[in-house]
mmJSON file of the N, C-alpha and C atoms, coordinates in Angstrom:
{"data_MODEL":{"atom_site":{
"group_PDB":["ATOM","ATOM","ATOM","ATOM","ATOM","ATOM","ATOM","ATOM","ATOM","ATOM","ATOM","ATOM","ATOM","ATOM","ATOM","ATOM","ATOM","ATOM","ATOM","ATOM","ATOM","ATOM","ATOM","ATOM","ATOM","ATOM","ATOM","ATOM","ATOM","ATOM","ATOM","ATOM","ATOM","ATOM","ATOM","ATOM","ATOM","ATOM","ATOM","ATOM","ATOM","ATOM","ATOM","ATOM","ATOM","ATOM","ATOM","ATOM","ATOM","ATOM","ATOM","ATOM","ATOM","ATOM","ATOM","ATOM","ATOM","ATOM","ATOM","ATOM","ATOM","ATOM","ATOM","ATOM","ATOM","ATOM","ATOM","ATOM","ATOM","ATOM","ATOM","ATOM","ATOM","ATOM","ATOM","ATOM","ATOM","ATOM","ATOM","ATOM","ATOM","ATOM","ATOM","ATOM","ATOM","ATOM","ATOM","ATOM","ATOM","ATOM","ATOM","ATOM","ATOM","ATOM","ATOM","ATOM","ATOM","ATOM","ATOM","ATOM","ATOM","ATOM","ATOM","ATOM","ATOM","ATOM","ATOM","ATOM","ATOM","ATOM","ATOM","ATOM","ATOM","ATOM","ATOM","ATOM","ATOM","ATOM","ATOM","ATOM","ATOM","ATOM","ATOM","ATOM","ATOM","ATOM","ATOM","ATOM","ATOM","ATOM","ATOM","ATOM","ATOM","ATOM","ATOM","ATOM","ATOM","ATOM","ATOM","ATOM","ATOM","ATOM","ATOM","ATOM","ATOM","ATOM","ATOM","ATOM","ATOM","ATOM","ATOM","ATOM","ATOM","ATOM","ATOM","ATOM","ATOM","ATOM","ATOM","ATOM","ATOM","ATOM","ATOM","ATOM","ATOM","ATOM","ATOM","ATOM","ATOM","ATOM","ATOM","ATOM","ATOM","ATOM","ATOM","ATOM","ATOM","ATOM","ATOM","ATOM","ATOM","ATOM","ATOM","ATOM","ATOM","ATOM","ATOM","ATOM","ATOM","ATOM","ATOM","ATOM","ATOM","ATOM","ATOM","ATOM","ATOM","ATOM","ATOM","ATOM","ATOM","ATOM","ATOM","ATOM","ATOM","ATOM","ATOM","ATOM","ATOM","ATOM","ATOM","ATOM","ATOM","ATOM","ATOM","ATOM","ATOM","ATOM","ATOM","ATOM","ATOM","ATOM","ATOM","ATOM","ATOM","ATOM","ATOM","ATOM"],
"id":[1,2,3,4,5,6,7,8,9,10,11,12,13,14,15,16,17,18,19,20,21,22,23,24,25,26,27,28,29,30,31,32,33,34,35,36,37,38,39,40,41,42,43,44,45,46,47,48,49,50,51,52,53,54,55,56,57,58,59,60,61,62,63,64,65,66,67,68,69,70,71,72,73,74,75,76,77,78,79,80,81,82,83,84,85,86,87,88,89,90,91,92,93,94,95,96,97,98,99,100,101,102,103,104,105,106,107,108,109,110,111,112,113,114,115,116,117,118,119,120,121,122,123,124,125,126,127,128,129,130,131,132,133,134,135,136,137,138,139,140,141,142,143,144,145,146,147,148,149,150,151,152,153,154,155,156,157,158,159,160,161,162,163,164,165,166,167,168,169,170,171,172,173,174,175,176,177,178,179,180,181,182,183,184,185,186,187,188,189,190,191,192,193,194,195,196,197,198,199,200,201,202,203,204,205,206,207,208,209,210,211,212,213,214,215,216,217,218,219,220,221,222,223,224,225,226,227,228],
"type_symbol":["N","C","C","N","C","C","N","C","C","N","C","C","N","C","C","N","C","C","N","C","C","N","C","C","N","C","C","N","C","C","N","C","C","N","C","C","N","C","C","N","C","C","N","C","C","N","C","C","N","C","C","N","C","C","N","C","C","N","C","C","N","C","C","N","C","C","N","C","C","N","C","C","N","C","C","N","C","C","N","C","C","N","C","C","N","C","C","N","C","C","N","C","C","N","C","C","N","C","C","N","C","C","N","C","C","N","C","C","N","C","C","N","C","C","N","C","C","N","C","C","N","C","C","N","C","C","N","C","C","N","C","C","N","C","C","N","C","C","N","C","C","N","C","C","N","C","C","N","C","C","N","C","C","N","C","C","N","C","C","N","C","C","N","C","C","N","C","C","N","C","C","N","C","C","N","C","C","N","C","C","N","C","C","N","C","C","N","C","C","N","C","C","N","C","C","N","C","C","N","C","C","N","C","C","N","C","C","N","C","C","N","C","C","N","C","C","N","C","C","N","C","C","N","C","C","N","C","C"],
"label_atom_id":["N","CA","C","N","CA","C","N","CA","C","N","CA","C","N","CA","C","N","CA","C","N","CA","C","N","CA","C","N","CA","C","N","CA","C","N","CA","C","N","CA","C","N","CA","C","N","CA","C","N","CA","C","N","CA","C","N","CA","C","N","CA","C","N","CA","C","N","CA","C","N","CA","C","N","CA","C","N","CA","C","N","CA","C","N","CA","C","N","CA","C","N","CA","C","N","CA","C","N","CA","C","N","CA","C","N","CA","C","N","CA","C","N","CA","C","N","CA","C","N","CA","C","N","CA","C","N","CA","C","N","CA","C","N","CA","C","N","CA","C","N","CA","C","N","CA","C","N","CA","C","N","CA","C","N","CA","C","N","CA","C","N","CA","C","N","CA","C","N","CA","C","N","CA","C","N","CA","C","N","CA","C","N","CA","C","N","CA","C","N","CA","C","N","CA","C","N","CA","C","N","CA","C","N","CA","C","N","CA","C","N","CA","C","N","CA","C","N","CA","C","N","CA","C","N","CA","C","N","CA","C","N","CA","C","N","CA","C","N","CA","C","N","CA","C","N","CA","C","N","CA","C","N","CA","C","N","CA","C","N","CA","C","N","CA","C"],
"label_alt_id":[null,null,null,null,null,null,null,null,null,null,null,null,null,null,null,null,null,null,null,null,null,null,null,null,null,null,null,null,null,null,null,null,null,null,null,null,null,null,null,null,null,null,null,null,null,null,null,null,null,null,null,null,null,null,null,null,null,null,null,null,null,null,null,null,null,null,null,null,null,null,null,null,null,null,null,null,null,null,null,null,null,null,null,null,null,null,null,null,null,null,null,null,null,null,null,null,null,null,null,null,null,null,null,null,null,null,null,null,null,null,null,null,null,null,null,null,null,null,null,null,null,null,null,null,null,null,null,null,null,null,null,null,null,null,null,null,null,null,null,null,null,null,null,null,null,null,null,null,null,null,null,null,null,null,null,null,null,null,null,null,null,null,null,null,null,null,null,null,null,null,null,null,null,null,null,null,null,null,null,null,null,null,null,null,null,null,null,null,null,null,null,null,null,null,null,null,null,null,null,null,null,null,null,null,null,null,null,null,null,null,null,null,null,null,null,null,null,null,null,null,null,null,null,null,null,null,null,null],
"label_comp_id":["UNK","UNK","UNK","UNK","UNK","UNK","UNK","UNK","UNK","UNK","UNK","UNK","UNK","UNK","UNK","UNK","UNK","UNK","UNK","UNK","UNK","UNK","UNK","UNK","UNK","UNK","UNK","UNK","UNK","UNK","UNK","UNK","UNK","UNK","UNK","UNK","UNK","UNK","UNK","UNK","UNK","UNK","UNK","UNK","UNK","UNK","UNK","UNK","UNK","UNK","UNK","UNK","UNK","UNK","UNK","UNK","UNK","UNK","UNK","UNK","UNK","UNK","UNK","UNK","UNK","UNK","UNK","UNK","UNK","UNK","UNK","UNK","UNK","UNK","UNK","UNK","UNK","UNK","UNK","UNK","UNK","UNK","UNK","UNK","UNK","UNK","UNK","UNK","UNK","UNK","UNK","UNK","UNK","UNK","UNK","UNK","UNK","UNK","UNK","UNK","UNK","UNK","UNK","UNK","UNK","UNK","UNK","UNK","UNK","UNK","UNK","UNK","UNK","UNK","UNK","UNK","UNK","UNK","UNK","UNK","UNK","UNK","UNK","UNK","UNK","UNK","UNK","UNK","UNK","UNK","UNK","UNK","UNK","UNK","UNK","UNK","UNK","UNK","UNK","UNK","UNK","UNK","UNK","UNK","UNK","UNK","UNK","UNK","UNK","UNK","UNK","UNK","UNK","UNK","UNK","UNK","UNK","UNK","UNK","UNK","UNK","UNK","UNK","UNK","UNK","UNK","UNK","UNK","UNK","UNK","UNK","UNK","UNK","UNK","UNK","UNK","UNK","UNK","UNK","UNK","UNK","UNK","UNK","UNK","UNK","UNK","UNK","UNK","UNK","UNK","UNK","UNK","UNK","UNK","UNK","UNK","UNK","UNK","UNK","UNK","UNK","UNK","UNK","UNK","UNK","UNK","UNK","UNK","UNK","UNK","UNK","UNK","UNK","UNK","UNK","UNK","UNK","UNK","UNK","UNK","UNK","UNK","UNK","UNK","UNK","UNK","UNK","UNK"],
"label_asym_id":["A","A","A","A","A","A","A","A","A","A","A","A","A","A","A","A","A","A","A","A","A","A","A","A","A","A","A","A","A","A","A","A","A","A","A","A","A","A","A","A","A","A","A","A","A","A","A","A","A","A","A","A","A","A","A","A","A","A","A","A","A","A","A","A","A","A","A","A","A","A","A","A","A","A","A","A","A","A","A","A","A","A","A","A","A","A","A","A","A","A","A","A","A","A","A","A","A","A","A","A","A","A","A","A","A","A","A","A","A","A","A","A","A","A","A","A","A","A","A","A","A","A","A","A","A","A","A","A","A","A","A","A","A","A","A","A","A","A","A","A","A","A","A","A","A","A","A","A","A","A","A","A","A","A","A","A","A","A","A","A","A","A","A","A","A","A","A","A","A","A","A","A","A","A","A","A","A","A","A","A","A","A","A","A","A","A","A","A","A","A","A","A","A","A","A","A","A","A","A","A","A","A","A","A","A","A","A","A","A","A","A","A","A","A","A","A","A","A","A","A","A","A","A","A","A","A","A","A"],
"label_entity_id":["1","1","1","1","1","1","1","1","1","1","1","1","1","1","1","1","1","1","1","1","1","1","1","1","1","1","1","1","1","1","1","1","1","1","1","1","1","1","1","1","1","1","1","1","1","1","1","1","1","1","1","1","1","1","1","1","1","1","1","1","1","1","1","1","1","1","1","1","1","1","1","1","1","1","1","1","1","1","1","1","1","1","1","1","1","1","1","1","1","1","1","1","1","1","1","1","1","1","1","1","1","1","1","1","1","1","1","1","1","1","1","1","1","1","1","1","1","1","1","1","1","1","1","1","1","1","1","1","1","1","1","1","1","1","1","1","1","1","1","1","1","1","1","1","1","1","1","1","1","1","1","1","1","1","1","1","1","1","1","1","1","1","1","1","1","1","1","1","1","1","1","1","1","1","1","1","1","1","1","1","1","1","1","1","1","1","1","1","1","1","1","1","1","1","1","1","1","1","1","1","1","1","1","1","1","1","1","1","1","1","1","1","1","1","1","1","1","1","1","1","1","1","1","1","1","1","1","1"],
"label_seq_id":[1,1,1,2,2,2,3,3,3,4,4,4,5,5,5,6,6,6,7,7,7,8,8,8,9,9,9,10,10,10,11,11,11,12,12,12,13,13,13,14,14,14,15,15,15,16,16,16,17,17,17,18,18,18,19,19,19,20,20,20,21,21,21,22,22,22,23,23,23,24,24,24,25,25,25,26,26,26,27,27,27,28,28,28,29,29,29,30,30,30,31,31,31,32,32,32,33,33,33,34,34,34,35,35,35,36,36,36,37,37,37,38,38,38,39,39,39,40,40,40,41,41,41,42,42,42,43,43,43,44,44,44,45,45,45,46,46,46,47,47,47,48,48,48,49,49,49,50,50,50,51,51,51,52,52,52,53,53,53,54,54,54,55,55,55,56,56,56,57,57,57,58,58,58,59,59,59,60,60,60,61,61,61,62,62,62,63,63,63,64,64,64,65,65,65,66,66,66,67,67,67,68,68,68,69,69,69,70,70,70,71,71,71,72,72,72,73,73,73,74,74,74,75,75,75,76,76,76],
"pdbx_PDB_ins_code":[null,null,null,null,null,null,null,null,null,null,null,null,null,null,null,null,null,null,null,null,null,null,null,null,null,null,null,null,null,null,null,null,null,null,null,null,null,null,null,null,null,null,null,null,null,null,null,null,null,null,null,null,null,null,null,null,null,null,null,null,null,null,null,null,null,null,null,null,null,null,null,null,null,null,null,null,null,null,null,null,null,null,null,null,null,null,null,null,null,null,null,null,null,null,null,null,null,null,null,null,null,null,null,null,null,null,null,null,null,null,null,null,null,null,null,null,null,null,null,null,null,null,null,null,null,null,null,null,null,null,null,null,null,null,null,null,null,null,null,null,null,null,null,null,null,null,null,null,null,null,null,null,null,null,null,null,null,null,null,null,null,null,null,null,null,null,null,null,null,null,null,null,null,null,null,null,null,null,null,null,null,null,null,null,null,null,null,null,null,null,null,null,null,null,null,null,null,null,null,null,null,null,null,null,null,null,null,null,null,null,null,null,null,null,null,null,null,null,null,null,null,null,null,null,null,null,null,null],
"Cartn_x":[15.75,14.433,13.68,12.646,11.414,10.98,10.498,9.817,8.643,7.735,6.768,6.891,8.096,8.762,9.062,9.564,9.912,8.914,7.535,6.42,6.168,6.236,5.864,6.993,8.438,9.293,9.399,8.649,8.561,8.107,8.619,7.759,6.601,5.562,4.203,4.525,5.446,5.554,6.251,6.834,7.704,6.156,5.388,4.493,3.564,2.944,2.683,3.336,4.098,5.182,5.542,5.608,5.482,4.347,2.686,2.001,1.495,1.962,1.402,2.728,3.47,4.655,4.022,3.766,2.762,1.776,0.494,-0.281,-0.146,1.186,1.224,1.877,2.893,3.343,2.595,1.698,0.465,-0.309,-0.181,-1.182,0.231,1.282,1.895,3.309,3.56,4.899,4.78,5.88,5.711,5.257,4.919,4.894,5.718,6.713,7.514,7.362,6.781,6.783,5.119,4.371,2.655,2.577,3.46,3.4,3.833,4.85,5.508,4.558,4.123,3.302,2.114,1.429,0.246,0.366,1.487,2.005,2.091,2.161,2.683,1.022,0.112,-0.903,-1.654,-1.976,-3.127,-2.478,-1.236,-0.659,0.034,0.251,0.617,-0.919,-1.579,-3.016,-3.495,-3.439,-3.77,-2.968,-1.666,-0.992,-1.207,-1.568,-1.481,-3.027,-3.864,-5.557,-5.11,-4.411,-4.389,-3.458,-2.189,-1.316,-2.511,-3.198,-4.174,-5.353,-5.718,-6.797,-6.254,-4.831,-4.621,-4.232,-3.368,-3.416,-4.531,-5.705,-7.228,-7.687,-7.34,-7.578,-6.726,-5.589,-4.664,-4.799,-5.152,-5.755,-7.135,-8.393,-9.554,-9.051,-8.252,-7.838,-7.22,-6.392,-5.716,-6.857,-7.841,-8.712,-9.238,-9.991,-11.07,-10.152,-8.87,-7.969,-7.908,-7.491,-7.437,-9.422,-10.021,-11.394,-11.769,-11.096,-11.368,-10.919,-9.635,-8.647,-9.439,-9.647,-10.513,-11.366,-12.108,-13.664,-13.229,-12.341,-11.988,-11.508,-10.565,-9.709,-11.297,-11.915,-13.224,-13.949,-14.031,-15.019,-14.327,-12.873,-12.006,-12.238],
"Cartn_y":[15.05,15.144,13.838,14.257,12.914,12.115,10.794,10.576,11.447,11.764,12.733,13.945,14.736,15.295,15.256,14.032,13.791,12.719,13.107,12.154,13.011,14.108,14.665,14.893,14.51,14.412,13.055,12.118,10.74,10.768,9.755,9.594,8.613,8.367,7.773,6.553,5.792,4.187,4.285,5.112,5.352,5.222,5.966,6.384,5.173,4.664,3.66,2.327,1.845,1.291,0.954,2.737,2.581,2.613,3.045,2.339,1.177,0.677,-1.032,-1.595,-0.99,-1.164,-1.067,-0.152,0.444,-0.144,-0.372,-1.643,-3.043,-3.186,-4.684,-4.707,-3.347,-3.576,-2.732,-2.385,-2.101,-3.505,-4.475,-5.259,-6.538,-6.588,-7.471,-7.193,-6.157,-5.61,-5.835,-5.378,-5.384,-3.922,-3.604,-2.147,-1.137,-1.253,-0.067,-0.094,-1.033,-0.741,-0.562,-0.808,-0.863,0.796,1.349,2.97,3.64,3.248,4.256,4.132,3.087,2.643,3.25,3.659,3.941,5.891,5.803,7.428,7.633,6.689,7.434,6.538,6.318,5.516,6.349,7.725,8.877,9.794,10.139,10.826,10.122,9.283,8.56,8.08,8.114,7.675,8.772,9.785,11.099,11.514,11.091,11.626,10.86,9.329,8.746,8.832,9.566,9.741,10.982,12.065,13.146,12.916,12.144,11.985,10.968,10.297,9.28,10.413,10.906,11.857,12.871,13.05,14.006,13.639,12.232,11.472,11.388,11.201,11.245,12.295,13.162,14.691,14.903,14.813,14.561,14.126,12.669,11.794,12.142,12.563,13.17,14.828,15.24,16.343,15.937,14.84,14.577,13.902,12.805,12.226,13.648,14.794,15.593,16.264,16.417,17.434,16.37,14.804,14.125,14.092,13.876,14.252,15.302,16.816,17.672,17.694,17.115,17.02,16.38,15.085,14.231,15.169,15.445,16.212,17.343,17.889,18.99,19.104,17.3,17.038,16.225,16.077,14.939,16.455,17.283,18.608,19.328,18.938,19.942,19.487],
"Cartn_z":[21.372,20.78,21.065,21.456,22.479,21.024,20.962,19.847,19.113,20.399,19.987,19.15,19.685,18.685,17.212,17.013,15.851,14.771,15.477,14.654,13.069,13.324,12.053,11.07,11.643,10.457,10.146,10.68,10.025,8.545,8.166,6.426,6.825,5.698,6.056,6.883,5.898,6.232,7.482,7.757,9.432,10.306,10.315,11.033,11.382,10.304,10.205,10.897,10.238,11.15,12.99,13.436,14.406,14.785,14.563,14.815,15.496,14.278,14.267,15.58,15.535,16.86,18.237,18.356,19.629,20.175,18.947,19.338,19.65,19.024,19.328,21.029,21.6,22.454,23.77,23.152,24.106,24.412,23.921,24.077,24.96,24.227,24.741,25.212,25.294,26.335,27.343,28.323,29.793,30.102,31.526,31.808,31.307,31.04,30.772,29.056,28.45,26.788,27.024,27.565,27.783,27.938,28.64,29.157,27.873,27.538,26.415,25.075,25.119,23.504,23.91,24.82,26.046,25.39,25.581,25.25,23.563,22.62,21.299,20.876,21.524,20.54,19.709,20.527,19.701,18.964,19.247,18.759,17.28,17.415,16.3,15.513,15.882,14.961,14.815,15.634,14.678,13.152,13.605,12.346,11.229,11.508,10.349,9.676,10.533,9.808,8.805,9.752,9.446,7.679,7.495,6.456,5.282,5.856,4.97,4.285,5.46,4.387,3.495,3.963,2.678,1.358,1.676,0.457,-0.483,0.426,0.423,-1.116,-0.334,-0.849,-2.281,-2.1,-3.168,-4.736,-3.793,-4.922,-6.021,-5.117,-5.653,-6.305,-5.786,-6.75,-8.31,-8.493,-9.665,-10.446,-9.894,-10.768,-11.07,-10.451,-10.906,-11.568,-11.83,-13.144,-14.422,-13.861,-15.281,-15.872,-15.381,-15.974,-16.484,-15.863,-16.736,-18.144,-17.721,-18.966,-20.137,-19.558,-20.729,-21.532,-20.317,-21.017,-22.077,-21.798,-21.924,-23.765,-23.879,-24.571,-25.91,-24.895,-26.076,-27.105,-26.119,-26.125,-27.618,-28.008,-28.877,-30.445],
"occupancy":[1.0,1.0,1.0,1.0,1.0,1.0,1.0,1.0,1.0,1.0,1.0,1.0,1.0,1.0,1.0,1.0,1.0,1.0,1.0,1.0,1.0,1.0,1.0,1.0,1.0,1.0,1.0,1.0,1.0,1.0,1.0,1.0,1.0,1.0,1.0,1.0,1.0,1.0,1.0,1.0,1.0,1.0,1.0,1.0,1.0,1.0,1.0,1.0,1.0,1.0,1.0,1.0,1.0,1.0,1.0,1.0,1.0,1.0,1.0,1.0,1.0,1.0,1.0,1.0,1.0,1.0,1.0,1.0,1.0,1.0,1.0,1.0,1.0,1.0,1.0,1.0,1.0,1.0,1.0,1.0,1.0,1.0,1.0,1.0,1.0,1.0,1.0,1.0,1.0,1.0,1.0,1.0,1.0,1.0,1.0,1.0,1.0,1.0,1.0,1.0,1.0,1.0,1.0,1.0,1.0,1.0,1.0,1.0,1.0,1.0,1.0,1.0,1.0,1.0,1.0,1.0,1.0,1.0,1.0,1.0,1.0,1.0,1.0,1.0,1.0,1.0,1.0,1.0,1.0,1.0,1.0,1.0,1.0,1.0,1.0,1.0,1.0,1.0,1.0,1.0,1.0,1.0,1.0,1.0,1.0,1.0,1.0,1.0,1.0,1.0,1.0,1.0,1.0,1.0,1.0,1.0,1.0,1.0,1.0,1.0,1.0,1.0,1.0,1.0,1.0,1.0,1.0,1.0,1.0,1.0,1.0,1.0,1.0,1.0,1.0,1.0,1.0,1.0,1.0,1.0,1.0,1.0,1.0,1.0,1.0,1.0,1.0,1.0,1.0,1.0,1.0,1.0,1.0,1.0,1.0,1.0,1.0,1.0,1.0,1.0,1.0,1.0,1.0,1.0,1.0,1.0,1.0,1.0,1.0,1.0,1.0,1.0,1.0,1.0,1.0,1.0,1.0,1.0,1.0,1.0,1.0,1.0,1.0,1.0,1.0,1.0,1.0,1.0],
"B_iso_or_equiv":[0.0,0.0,0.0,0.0,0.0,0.0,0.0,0.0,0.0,0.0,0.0,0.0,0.0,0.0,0.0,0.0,0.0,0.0,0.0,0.0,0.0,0.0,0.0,0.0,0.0,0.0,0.0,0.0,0.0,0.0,0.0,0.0,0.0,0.0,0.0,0.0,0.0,0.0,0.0,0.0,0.0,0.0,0.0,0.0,0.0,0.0,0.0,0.0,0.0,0.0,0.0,0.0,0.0,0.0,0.0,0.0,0.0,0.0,0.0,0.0,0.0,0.0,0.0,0.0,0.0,0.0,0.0,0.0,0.0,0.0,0.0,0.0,0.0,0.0,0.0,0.0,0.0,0.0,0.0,0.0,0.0,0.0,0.0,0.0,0.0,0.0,0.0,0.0,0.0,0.0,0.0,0.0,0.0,0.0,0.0,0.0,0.0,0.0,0.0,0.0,0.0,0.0,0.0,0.0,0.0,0.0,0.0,0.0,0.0,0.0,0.0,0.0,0.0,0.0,0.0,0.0,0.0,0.0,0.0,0.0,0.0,0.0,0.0,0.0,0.0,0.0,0.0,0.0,0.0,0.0,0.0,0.0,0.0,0.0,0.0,0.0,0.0,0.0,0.0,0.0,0.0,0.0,0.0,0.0,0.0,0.0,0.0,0.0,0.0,0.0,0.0,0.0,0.0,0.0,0.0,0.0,0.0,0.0,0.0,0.0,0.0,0.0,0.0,0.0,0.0,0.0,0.0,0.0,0.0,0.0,0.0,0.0,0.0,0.0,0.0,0.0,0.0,0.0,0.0,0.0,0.0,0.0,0.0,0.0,0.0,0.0,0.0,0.0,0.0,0.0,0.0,0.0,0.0,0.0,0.0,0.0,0.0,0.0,0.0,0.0,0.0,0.0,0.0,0.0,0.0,0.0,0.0,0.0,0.0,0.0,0.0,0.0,0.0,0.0,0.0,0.0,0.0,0.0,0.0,0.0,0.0,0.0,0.0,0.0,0.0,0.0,0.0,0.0],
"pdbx_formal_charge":[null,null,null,null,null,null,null,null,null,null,null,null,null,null,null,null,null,null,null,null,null,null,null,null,null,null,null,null,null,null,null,null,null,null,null,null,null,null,null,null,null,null,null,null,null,null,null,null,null,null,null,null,null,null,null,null,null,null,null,null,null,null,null,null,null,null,null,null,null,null,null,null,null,null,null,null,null,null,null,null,null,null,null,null,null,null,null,null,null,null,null,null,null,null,null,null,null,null,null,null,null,null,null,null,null,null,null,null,null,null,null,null,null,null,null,null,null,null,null,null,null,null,null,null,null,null,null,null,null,null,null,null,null,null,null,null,null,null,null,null,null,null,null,null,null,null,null,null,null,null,null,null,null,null,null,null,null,null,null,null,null,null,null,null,null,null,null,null,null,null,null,null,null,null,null,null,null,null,null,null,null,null,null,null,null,null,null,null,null,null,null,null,null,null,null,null,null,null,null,null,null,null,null,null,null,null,null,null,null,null,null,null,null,null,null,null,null,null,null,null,null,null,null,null,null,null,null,null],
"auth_seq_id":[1,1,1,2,2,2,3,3,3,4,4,4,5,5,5,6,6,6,7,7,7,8,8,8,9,9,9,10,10,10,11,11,11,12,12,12,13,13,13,14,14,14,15,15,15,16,16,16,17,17,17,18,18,18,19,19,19,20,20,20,21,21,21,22,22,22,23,23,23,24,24,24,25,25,25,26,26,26,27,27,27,28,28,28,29,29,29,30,30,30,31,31,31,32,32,32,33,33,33,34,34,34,35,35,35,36,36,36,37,37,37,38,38,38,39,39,39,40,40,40,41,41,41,42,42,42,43,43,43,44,44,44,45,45,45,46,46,46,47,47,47,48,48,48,49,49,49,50,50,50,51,51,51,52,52,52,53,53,53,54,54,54,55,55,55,56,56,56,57,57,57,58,58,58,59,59,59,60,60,60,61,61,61,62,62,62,63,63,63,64,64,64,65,65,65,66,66,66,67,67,67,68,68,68,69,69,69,70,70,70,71,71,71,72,72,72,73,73,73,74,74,74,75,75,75,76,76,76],
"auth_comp_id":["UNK","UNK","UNK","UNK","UNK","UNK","UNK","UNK","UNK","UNK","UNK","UNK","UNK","UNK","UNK","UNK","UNK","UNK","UNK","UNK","UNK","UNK","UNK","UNK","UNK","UNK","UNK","UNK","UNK","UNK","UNK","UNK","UNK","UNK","UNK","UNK","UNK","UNK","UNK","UNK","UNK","UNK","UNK","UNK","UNK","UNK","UNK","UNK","UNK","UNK","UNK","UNK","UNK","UNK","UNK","UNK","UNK","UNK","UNK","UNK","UNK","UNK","UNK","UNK","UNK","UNK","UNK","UNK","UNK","UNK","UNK","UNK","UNK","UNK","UNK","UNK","UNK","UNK","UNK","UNK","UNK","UNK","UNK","UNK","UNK","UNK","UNK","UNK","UNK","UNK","UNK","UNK","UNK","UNK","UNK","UNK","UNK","UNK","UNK","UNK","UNK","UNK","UNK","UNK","UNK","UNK","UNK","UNK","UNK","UNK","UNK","UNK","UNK","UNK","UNK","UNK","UNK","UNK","UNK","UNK","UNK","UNK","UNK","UNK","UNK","UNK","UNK","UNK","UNK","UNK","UNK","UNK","UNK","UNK","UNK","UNK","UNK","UNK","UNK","UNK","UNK","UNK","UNK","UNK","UNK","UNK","UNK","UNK","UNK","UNK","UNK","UNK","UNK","UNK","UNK","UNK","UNK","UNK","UNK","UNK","UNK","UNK","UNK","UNK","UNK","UNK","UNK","UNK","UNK","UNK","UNK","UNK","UNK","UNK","UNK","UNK","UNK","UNK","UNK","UNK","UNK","UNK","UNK","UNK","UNK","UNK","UNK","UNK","UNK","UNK","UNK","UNK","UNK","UNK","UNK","UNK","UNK","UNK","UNK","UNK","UNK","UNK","UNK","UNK","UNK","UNK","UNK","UNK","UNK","UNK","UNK","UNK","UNK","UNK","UNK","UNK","UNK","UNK","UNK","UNK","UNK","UNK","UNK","UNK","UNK","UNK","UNK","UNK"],
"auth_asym_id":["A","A","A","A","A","A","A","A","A","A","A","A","A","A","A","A","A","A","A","A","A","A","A","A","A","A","A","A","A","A","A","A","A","A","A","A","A","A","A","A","A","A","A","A","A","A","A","A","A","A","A","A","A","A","A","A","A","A","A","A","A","A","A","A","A","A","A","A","A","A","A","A","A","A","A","A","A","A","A","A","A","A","A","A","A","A","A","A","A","A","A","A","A","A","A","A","A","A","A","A","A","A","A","A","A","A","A","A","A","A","A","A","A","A","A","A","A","A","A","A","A","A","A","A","A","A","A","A","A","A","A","A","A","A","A","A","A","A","A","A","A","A","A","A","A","A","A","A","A","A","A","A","A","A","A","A","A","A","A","A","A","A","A","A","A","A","A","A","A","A","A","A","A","A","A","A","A","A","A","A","A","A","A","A","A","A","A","A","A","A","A","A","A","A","A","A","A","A","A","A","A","A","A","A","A","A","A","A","A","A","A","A","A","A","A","A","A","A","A","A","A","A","A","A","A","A","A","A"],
"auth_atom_id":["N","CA","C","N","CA","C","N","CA","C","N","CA","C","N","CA","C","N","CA","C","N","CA","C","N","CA","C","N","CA","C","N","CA","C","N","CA","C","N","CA","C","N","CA","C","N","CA","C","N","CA","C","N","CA","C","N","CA","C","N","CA","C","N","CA","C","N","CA","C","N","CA","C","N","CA","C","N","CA","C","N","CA","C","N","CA","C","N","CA","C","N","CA","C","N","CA","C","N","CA","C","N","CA","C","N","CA","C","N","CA","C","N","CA","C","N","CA","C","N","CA","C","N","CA","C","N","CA","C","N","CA","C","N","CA","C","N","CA","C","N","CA","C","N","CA","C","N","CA","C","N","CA","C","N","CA","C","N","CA","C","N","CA","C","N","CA","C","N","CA","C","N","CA","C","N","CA","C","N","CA","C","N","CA","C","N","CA","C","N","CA","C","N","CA","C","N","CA","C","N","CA","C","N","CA","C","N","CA","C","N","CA","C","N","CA","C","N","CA","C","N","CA","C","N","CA","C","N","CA","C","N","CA","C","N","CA","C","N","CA","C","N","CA","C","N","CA","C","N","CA","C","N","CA","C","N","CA","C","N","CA","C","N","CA","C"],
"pdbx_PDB_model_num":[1,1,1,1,1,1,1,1,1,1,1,1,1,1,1,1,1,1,1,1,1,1,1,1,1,1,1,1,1,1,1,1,1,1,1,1,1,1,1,1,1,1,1,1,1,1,1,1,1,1,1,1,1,1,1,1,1,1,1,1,1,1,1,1,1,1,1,1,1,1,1,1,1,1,1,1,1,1,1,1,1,1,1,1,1,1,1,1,1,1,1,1,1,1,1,1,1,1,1,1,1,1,1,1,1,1,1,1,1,1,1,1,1,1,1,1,1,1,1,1,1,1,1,1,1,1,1,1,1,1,1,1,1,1,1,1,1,1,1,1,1,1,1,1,1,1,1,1,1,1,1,1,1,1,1,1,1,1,1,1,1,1,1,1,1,1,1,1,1,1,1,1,1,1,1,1,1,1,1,1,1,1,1,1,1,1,1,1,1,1,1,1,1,1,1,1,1,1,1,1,1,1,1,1,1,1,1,1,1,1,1,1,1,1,1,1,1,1,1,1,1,1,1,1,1,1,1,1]
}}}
């Protein structure tokens, strides 16, 4: 199984992680880490927009339930 493969059974901080791996060895590897990091850069920053906004989403779902709650709980 290719790394690419196995980007979406990473956990966040994995993803992340390798990331910030990639860029740094895109910028300062030799050719053969410049190519491979060259290869996981979009694919790995897609996933980590894609895992951030849902956190995103997540998050604005629980504030707008604890606010109902409040309101809900002031209203009784």
């Amino acid at each position: 199984m290719s790394l690419l493969d196995r980007i979406p059974t990473l956990s966040d901080e994995e993803v992340v992680n390798l990331l910030a791996n990639a860029r740094r060895l895109s910028e300062h590897g030799d050719e053969k880490q410049q190519a491979a990091a060259a290869e996981l850069l979009e694919p790995l920053q897609t996933e980590a927009d894609q895992r951030k906004e849902a956190r995103l989403d997540r998050a604005k779902e629980k504030r707008a339930a604890t606010r109902k709650a409040s309101l809900k709980a002031a209203a009784a």
